[in-house]
Residue frames relative to the residue before (quaternion, step in Angstrom):
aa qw qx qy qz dx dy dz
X 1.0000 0.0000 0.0000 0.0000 0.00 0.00 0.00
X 0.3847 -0.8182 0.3771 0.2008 3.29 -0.94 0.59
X 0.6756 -0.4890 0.3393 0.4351 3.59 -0.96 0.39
X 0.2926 -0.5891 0.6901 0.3019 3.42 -1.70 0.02
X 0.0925 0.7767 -0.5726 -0.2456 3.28 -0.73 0.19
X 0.3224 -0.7603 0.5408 0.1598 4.03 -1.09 0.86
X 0.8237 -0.4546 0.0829 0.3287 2.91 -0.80 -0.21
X 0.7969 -0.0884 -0.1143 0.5866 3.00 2.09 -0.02
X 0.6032 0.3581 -0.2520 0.6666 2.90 1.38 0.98
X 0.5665 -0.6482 0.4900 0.1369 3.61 -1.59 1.23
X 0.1043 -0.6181 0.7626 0.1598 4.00 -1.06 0.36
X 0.2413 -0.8114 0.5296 -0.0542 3.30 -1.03 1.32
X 0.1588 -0.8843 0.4346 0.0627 3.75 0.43 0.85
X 0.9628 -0.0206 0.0182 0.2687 3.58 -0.53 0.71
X 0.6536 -0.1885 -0.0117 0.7329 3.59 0.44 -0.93
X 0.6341 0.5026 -0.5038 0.3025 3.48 0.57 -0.39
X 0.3139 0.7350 -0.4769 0.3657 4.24 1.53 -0.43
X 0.7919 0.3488 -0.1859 0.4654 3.57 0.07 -1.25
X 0.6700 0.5111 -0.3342 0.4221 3.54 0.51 -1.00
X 0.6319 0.4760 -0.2833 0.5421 3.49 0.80 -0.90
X 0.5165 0.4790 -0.5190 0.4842 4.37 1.17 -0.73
X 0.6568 0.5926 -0.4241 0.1937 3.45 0.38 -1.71
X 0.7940 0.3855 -0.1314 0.4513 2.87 0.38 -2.04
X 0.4531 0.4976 -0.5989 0.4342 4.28 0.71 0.14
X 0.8145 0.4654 -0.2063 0.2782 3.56 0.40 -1.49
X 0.6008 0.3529 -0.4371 0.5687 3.46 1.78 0.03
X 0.7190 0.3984 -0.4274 0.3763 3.82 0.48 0.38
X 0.6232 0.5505 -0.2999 0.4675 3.32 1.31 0.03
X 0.0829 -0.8264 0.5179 0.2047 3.99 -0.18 0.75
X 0.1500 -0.7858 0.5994 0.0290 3.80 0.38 1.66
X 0.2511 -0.7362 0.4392 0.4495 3.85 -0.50 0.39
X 0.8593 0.1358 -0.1240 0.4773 3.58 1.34 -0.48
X 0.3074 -0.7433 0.5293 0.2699 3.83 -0.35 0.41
X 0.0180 -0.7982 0.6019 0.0167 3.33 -1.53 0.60
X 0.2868 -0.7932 0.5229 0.1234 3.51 -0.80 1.07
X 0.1569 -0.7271 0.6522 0.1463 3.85 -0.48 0.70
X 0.0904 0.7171 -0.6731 0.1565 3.68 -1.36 1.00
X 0.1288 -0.6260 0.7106 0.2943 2.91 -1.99 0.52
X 0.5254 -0.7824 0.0166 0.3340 2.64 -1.57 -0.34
X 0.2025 0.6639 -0.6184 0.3685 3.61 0.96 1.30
X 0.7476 0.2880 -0.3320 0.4979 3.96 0.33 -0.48
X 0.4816 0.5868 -0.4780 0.4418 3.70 0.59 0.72
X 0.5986 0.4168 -0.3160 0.6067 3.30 1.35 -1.26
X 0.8220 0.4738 -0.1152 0.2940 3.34 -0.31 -1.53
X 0.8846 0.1496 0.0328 0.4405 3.69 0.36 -1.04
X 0.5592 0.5300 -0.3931 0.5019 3.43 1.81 0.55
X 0.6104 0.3977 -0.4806 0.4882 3.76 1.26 -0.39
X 0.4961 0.6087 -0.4618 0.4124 4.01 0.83 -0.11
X 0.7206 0.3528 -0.2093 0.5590 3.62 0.65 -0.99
X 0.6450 0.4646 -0.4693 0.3846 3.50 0.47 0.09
X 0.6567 0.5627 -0.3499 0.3601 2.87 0.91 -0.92
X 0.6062 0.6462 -0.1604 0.4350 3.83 1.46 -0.86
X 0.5623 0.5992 -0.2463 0.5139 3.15 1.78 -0.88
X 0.7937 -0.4321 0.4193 0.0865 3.04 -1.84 1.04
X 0.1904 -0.6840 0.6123 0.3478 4.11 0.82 0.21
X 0.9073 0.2188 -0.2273 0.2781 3.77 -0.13 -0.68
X 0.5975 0.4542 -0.5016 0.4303 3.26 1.09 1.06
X 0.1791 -0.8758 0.4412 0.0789 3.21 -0.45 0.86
X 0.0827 -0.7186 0.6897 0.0344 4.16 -0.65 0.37
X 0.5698 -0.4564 0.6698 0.1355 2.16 -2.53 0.90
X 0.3109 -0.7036 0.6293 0.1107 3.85 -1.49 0.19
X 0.0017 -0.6647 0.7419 -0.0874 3.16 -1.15 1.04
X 0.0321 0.6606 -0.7497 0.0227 3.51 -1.47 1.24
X 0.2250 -0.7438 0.6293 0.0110 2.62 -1.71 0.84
X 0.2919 -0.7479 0.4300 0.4130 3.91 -0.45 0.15
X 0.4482 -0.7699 0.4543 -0.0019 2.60 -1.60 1.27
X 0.4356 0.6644 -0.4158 0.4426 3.24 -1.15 1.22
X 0.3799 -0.7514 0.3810 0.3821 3.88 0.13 1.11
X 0.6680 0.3650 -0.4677 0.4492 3.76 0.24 0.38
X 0.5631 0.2812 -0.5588 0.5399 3.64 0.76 1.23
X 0.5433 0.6424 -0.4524 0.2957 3.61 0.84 -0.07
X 0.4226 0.6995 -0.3682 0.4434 3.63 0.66 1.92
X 0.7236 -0.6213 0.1453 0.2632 3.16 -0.98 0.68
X 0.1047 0.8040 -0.3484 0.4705 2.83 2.71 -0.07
X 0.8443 0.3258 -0.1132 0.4102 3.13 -0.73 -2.16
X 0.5782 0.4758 -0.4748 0.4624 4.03 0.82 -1.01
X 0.7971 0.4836 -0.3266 0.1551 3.56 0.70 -0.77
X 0.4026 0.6988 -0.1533 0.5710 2.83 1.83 -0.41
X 0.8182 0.1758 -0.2242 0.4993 3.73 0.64 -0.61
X 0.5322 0.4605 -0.5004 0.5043 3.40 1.50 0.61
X 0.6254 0.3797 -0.3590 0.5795 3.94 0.30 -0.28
X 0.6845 0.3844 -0.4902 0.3787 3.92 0.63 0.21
X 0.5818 0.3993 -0.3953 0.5881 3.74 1.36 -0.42
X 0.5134 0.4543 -0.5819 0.4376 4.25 0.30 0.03
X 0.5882 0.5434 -0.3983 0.4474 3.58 0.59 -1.26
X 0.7703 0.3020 -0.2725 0.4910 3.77 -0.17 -1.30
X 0.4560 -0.6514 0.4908 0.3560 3.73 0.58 0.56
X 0.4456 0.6854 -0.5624 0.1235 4.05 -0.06 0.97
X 0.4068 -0.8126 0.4163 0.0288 2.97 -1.16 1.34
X 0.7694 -0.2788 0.1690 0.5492 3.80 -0.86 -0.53
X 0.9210 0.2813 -0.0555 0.2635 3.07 1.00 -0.83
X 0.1567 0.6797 -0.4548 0.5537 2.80 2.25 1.73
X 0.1230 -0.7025 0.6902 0.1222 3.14 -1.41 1.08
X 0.1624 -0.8513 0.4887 0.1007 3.42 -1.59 0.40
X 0.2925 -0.7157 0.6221 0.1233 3.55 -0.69 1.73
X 0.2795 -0.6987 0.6575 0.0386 2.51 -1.65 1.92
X 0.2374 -0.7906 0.5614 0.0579 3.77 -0.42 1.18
X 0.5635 0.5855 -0.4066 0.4175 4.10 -0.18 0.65
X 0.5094 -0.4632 0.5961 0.4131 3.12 -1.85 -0.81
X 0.9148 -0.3381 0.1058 0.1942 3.37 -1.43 0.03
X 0.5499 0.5704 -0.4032 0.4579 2.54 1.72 0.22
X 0.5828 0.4830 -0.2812 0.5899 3.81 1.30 -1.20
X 0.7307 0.2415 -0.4776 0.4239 3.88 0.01 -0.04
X 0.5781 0.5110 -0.4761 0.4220 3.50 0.64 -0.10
X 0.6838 0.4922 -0.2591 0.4723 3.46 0.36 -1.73
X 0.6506 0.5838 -0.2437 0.4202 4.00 1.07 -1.09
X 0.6295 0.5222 -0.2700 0.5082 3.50 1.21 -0.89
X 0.7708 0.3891 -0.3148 0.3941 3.41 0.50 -1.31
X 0.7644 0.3640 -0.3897 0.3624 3.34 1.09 -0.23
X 0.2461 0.6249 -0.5493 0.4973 3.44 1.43 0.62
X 0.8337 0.3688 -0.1586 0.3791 3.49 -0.39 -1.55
X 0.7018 0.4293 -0.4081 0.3959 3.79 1.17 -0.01
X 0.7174 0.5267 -0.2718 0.3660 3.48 1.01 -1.19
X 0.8941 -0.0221 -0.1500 0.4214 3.32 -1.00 1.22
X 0.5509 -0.6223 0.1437 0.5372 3.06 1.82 1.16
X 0.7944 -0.2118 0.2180 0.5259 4.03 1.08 0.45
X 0.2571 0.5756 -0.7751 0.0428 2.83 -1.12 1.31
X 0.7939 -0.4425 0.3056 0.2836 2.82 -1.77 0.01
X 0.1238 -0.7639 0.6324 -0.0338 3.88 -0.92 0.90
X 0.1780 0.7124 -0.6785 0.0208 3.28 -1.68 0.50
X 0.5092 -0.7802 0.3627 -0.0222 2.93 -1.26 1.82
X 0.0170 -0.7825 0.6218 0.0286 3.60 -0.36 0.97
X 0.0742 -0.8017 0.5931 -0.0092 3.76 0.01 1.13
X 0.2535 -0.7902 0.5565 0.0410 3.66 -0.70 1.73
X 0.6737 0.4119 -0.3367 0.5129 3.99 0.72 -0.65
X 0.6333 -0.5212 0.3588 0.4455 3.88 -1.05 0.88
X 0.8236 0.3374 -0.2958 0.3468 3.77 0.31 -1.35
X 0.3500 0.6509 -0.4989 0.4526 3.51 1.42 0.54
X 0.7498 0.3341 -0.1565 0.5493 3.59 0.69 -1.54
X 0.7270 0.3420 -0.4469 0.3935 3.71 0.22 0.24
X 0.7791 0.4014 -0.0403 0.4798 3.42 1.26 -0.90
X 0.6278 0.5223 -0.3105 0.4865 3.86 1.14 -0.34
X 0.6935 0.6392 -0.1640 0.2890 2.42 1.12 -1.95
X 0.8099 0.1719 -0.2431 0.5054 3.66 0.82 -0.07
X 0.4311 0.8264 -0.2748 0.2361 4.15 -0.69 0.12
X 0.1702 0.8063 -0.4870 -0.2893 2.77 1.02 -1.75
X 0.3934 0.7227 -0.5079 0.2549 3.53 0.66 0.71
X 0.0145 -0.8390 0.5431 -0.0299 3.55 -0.04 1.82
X 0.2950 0.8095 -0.4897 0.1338 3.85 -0.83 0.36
X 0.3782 -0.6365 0.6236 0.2508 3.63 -0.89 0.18
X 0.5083 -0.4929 0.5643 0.4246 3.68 -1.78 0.23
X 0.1635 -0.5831 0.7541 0.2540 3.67 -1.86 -0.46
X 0.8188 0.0510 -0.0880 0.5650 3.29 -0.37 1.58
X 0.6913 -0.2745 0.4455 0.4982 3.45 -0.96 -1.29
X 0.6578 0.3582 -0.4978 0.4372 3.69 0.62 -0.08
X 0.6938 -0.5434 0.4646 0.0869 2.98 -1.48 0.72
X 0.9175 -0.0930 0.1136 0.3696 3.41 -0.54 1.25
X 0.0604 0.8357 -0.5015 0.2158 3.56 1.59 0.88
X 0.8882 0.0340 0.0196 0.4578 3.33 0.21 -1.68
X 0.1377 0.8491 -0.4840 0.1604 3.37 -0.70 0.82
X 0.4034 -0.6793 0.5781 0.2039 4.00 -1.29 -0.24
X 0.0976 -0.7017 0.6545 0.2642 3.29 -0.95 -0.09
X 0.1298 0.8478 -0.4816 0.1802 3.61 -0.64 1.21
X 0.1605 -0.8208 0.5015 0.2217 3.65 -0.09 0.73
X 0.4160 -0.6738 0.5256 0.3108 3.31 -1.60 1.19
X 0.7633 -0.4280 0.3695 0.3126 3.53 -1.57 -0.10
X 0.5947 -0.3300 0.2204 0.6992 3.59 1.91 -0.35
X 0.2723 -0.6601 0.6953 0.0815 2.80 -1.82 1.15
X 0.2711 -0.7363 0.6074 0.1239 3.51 -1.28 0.81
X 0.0467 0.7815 -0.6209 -0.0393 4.11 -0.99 0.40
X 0.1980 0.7552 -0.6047 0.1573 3.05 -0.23 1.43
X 0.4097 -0.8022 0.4145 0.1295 3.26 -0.62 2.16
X 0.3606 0.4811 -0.6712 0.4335 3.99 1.11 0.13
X 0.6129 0.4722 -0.5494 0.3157 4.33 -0.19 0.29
X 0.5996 0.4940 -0.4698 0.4192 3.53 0.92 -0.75
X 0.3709 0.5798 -0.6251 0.3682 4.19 0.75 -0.56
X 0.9385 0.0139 -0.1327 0.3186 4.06 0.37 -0.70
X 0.0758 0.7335 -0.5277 0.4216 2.35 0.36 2.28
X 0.1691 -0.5443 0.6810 0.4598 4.36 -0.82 0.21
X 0.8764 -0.1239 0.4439 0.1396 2.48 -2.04 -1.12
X 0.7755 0.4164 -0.1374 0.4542 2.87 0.83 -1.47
X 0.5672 0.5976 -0.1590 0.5439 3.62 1.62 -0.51
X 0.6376 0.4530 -0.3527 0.5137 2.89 0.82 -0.44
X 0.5634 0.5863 -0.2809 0.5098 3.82 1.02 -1.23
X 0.8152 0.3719 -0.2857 0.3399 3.17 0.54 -0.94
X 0.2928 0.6321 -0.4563 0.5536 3.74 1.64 -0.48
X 0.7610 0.4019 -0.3064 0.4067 4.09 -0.37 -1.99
X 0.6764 0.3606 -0.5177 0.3799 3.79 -0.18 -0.31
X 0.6767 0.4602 -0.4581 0.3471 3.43 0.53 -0.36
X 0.4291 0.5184 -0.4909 0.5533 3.95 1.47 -0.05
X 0.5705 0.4076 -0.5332 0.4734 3.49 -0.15 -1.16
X 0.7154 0.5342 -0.3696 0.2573 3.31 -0.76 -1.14
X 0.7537 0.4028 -0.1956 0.4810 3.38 0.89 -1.04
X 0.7617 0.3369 -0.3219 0.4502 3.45 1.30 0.10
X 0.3300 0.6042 -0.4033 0.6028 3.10 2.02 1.03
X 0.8495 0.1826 -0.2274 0.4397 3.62 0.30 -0.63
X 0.8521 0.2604 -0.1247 0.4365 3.31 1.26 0.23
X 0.7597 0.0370 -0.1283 0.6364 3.73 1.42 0.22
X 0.5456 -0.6760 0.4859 0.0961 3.12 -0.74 1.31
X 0.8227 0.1839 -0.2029 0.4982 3.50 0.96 -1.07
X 0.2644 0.6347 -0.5535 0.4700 3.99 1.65 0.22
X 0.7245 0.4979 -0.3252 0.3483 3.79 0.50 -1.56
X 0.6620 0.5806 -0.1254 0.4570 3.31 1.05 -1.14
X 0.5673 0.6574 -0.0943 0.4870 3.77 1.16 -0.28
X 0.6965 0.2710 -0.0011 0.6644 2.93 0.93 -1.89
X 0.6738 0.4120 -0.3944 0.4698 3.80 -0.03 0.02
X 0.5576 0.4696 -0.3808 0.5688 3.74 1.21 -0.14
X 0.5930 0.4453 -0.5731 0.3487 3.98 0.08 -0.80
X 0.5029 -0.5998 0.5947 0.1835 3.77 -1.49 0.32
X 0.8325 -0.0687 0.0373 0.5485 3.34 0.78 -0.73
X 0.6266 -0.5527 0.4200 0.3542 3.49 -1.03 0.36
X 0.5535 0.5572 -0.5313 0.3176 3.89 0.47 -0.39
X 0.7156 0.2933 -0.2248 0.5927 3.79 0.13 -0.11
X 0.3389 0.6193 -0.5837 0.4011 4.14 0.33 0.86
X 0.3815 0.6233 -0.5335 0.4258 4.03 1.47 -0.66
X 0.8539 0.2919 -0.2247 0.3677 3.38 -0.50 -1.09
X 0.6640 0.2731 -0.5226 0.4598 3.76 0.33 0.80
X 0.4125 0.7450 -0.4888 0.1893 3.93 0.73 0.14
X 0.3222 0.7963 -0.1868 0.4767 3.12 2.58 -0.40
X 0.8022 0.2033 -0.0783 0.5558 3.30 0.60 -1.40
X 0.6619 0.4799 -0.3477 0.4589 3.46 0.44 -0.13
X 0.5794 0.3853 -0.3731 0.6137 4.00 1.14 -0.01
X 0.4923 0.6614 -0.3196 0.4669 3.29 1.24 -0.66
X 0.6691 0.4297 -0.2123 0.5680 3.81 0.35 -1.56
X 0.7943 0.2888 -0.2991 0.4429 3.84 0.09 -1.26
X 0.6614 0.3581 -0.3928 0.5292 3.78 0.52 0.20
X 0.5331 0.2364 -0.5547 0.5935 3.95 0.09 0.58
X 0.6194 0.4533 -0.4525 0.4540 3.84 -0.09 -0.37
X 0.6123 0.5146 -0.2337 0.5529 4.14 0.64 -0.98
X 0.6674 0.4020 -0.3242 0.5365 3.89 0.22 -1.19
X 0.7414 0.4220 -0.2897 0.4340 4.19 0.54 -0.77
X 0.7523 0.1594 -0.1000 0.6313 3.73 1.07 -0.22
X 0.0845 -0.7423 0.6591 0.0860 3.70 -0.12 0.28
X 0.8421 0.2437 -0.1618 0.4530 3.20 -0.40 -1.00
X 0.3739 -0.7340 0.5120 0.2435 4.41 1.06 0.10
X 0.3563 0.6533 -0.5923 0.3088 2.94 0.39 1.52
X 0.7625 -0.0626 -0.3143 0.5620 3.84 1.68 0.68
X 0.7162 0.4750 -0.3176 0.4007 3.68 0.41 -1.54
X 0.7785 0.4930 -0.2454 0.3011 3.51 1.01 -1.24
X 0.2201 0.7595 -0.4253 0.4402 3.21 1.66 -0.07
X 0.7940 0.4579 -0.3116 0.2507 3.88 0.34 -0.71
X 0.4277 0.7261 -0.2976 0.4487 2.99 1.77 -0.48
X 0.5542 0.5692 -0.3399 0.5034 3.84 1.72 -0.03
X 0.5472 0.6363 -0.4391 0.3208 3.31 0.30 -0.81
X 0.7432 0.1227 -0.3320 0.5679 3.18 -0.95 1.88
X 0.3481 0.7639 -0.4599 0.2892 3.76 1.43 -0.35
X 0.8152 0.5425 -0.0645 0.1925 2.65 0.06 -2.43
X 0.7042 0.1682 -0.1589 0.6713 3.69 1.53 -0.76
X 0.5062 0.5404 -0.5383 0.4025 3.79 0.72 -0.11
X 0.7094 0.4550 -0.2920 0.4523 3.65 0.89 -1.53
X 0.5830 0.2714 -0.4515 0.6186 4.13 0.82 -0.05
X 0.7314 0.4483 -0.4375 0.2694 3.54 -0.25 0.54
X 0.4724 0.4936 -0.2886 0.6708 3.29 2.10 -0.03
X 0.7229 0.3043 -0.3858 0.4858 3.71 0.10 -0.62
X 0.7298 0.3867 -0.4683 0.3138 3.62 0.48 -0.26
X 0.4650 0.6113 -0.3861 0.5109 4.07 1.43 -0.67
X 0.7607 0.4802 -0.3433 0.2700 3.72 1.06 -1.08
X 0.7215 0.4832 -0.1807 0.4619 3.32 1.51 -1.45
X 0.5790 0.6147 -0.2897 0.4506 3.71 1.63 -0.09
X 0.4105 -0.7279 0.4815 0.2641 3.41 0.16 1.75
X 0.7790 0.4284 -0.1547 0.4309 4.00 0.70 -1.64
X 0.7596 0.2059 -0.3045 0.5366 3.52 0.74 0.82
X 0.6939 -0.5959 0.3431 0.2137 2.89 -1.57 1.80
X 0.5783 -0.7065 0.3115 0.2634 3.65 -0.47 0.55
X 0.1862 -0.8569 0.4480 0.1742 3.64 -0.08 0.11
X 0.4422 -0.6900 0.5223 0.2359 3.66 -0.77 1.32
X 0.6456 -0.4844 0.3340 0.4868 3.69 -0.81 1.08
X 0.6965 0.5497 -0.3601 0.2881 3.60 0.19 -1.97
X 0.7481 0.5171 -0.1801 0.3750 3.88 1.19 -1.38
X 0.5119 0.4651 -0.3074 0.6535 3.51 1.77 -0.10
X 0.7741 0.4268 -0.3173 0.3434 3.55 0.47 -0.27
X 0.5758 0.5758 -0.2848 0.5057 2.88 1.68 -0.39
X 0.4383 0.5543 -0.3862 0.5928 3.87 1.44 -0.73
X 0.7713 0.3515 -0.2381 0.4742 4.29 0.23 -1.24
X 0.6169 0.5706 -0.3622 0.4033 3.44 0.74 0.09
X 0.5398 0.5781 -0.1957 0.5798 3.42 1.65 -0.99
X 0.7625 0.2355 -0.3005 0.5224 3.52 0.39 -1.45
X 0.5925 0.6415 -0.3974 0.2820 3.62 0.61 -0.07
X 0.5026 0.6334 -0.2641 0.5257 3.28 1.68 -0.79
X 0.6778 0.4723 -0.3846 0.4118 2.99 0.62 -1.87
X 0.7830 0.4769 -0.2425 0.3174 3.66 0.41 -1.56
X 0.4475 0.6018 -0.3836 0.5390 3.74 1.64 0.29
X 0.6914 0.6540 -0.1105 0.2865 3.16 1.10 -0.74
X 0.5775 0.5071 0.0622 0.6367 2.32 1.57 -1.12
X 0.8854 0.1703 -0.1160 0.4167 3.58 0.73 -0.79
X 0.7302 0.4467 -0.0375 0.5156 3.21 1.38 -1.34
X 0.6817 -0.4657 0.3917 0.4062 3.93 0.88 -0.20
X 0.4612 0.6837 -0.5439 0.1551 3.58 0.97 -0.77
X 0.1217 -0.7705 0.5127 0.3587 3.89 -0.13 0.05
X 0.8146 -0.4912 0.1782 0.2518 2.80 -1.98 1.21
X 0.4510 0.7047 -0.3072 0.4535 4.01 2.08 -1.06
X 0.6878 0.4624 -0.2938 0.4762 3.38 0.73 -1.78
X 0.7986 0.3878 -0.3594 0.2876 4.02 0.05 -1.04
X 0.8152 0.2510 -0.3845 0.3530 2.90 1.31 -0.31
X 0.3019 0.6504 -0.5415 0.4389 3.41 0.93 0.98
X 0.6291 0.3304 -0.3478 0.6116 4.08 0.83 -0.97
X 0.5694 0.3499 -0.6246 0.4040 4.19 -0.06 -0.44
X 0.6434 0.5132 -0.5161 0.2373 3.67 -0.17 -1.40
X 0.8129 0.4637 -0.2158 0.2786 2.88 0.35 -2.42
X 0.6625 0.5390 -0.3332 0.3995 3.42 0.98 -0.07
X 0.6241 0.5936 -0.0967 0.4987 3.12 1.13 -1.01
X 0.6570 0.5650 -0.3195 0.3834 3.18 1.52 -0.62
X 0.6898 0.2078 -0.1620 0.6743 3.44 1.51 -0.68
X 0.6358 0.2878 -0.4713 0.5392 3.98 -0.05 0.11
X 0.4672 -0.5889 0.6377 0.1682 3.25 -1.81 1.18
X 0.4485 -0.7685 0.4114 0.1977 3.39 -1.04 1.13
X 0.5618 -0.6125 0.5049 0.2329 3.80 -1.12 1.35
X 0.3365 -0.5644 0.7264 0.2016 3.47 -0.89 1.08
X 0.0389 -0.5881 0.8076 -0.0177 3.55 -2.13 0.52
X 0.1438 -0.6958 0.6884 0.1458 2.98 -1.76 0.52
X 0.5630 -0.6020 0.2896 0.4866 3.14 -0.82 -0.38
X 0.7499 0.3351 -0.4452 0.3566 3.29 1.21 0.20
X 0.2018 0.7250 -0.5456 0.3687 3.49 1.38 0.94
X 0.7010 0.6236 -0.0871 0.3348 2.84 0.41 -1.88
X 0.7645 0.4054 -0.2154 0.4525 3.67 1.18 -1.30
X 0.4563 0.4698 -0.4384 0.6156 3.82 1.82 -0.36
X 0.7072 0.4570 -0.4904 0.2248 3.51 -0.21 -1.00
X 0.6806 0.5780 -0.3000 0.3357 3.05 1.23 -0.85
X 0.5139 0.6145 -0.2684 0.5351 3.39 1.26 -0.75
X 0.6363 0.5366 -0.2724 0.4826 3.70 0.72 -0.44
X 0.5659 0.6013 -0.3905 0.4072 3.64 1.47 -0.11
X 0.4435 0.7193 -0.3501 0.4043 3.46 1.33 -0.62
X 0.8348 0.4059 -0.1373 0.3457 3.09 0.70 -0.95
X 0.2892 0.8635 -0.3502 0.2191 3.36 2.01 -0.07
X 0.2136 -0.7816 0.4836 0.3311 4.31 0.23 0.64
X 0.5501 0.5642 -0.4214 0.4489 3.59 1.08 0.69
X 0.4016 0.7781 -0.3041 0.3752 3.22 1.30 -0.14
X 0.1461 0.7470 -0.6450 0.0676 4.02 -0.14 0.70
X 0.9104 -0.2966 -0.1577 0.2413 2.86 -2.01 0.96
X 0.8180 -0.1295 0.0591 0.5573 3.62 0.35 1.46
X 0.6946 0.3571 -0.2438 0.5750 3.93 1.59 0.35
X 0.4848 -0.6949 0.5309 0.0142 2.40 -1.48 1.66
X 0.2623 -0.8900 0.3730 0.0062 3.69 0.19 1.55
X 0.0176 0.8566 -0.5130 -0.0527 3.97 0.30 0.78
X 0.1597 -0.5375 0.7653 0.3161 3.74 -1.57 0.29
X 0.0073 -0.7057 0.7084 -0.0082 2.62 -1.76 1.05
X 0.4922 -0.7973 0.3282 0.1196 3.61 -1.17 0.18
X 0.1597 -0.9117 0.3248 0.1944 3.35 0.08 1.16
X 0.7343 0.1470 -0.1402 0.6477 3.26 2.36 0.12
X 0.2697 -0.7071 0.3823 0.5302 3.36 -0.02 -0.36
X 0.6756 0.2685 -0.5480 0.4137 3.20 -1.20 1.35
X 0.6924 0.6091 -0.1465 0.3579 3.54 1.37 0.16
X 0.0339 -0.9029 0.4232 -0.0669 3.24 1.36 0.47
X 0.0324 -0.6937 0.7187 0.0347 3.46 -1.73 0.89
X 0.3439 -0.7116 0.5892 0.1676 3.22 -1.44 0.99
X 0.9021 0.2358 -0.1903 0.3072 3.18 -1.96 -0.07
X 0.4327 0.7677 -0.4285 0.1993 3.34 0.67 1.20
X 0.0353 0.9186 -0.3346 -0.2072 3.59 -0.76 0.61
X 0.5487 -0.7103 0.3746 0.2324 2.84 -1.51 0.89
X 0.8445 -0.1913 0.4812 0.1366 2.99 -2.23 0.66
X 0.0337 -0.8328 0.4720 0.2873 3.98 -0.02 0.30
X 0.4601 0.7505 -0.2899 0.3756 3.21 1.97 -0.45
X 0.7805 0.2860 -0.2094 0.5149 3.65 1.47 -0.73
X 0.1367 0.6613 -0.5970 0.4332 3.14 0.85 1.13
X 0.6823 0.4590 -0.1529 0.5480 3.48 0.09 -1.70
X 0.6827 0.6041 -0.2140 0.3511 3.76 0.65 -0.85
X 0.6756 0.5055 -0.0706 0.5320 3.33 1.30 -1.50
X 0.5432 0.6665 -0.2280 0.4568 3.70 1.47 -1.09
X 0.6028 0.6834 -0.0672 0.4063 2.77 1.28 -2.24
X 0.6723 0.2335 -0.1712 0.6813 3.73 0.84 -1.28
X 0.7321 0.3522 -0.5394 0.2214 3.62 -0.10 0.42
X 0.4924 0.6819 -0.3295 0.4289 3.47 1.47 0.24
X 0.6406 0.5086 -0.4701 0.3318 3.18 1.13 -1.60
């Protein structure tokens, strides 16, 4: 399979992922290597990379615990005083080993310490490799909201090698696929149409191709998301107040990013519907197909009235507006729209019936 290349950095795919690590690290004179981990990719996805590794380069290890309610400046601190400790300098690079939280939480501390060194991302959970894997958008959460503080910064190369998903559950894995759907919601009609046919996830390897594929031509036309890349939100904007509120709520069960996005994808339709053209076939073709494999989110009405409150805080938000992609087809996406506060309550409304 072949490479992606972005704008300044390779996606490596399979055996060629490692071959391409080997040969960076014999042409590159890092003075020290570092490995970033929690701990489920320590057990699981560090005797894999060792085994891939060079015998004569050796690294230090840093783990961190894993899970978006360590994804904070806590943990960033903790893995900056652990690379001062191992004495690393300007010219130490650090592999971030995980899902989205370690390449994110890994980048920003790449791109902060000693004003930047150098990082590359090995992302082990699907919605790492369909969704980390390209951007350079590194950052941690503040609190429960989502992504507050952060960089854009590209690593040195990202590697996706699906012998990690072998240690993956279920439910991870599901969550990784909504973020494909998505990409064949805001950008191919028949990608959408494809994926919603597969039966089961064991054979989802071979589209992780096209779907880094879709979110890097979308990335290469907007770097910095100032229009085209904007679409890469859709379902964001209420999925991401529906994760920070499941997260910071001691009395509800937590939700994996992919399962909040899938809830903002629904009300997001609904609110395309409603505003943008989506016809009435398409929403209820995305409720079903979603609905058909994610288990539906109970709401009350005072769920429903925090979650809302949690939109304020959206880092897409500009001067005092709340900024939605919506869809006038599926594969057709429209940015910067706003909404109605009345169909909030409206959009909720169709996800219950």
């Amino acid at each position: 399979m072949e490479s992606i290349t972005t704008s300044s950095y390779s996606v490596h795919f399979n055996e060629k992922a490692f071959e391409n690590l080997r040969e960076y690290l014999r042409n590159n004179a890092y003075s020290k290597v570092f490995v970033l981990v929690d701990e489920n990719t320590k057990m699981h996805c560090l005797p894999l990379l060792e085994k891939e590794m060079t015998k004569e380069i050796s690294f230090g290890l840093i783990e961190i615990k894993s899970g978006e309610a360590h994804k904070n400046i806590e943990a960033c601190n903790h893995v900056w005083l652990a690379l001062s400790t191992m004495d690393a300098d300007r010219k130490s690079l650090l592999i971030n080993l995980g899902g989205g939280v370690v390449t994110d939480l890994g980048g920003f501390v790449a791109s902060t310490y000693k004003r930047g060194i150098d990082f590359i991302n090995i992302p082990t959970t699907l919605l790492s490799m369909v969704d980390a894997s390209v951007g350079g958008k590194t950052g941690v959460d503040l609190g429960s909201l989502k992504n507050q503080i952060g960089v854009i910064n590209q690593p040195q190369m990202v590697l996706i090698a699906p012998v990690f998903l072998h240690t993956l559950d279920d439910r991870q894995m599901h969550s990784g696929f909504a973020e494909m759907l998505k990409h064949g919601l805001i950008q191919d009609a028949s990608y959408w149409q494809t994926l919603k046919a597969l039966k089961n996830l064991k054979s989802v390897d071979k589209h992780i191709f096209t779907s880094v594929s879709i979110k890097n031509k979308v990335v290469l036309e907007d770097p910095t998301e100032q229009h085209l890349r904007k679409i890469l939100n859709y379902g964001h904007t209420l999925g991401h107040a529906v994760e920070s509120y499941f997260l910071e709520n001691n009395a509800k069960e937590t939700l994996l990013h992919g399962e909040a996005i899938v809830v903002g994808m629904i009300l997001e339709a609904y609110l395309s519907y409603k505003l943008t053209g989506l016809p009435l076939v398409s929403l209820a073709d995305i409720k079903s197909s979603f609905l058909n494999r994610y288990e539906k989110v109970q709401f009350s009405n005072e769920d429903i009235t925090a979650i809302l409150s949690n939109l304020k805080f959206d880092k897409k938000n500009s001067h005092g507006n709340i900024n939605f992609v919506l869809l006038e087809a599926i594969g057709h996406p429209v940015i910067d729209v706003k909404i109605p506060p009345e169909l909030y309550v409206e959009a909720f409304a169709y996800y219950k019936e």
